[in-house]
C-alpha positions in Angstrom: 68.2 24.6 -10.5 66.2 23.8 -13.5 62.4 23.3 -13.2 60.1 20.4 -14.7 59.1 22.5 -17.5 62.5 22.8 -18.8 63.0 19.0 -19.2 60.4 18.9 -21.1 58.1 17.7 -18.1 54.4 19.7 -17.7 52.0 19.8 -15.0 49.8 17.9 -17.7 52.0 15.4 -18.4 52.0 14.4 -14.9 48.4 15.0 -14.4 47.9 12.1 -17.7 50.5 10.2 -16.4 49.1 10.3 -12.6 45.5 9.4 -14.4 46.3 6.2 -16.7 48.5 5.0 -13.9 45.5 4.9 -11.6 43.5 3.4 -14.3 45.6 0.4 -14.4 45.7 -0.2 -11.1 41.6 -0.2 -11.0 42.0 -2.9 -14.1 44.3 -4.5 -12.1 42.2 -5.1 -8.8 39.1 -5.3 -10.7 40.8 -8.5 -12.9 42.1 -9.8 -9.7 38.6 -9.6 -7.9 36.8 -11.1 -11.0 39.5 -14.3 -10.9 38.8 -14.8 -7.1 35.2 -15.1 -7.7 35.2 -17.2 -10.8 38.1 -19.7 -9.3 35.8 -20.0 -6.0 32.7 -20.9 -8.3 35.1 -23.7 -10.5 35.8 -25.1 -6.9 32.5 -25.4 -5.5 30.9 -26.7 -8.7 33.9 -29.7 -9.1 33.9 -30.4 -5.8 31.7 -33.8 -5.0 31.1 -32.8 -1.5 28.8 -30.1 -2.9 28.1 -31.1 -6.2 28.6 -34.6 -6.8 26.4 -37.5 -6.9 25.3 -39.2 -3.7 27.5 -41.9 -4.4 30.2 -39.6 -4.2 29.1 -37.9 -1.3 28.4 -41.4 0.7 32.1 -42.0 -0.4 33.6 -39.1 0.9 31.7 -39.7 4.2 32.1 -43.4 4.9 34.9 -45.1 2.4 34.2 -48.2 1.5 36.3 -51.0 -0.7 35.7 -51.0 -4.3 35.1 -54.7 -5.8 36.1 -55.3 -9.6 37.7 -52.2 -9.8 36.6 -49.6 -11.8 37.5 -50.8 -15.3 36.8 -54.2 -17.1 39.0 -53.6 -19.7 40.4 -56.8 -19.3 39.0 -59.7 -18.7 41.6 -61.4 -16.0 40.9 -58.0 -13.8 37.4 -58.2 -14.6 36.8 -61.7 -13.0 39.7 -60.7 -9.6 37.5 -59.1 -6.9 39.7 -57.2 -4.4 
């Protein structure tokens, strides 16, 4: 039976390979941490309940009909109240 050493495989090789194989995975977990945290900030500061304006938040709350839509672009849908 032929040791490690023999196929060209040392003790240090492992040891580095071992190391930089551990160093990833802390990169890894760290990167996957850090997107966590800034995905759960993007969330809280788009999200009207938080965030928004009052009339957003008094929407959220109690719903209320529209009238005149939101755009006037034209002027048929601008004079239709719904």
């Amino acid at each position: 039976m032929q040791g490690l050493e023999n196929n060209g495989v040392t003790d240090d090789f492992q040891s580095t390979a071992l190391y930089q194989q551990r160093a990833g995975y802390g990169f890894a977990a760290f990167s996957y941490v850090a997107g966590c945290i800034i995905l759960f900030i993007a969330a809280i500061y788009i999200s009207p309940l938080l965030c928004g304006s009052a009339n957003e938040r008094m929407m959220l709350r109690a719903p209320s009909e529209i009238k005149g839509g939101y755009a006037t672009n034209n002027k048929n849908e601008a004079t239709n109240e719904v």
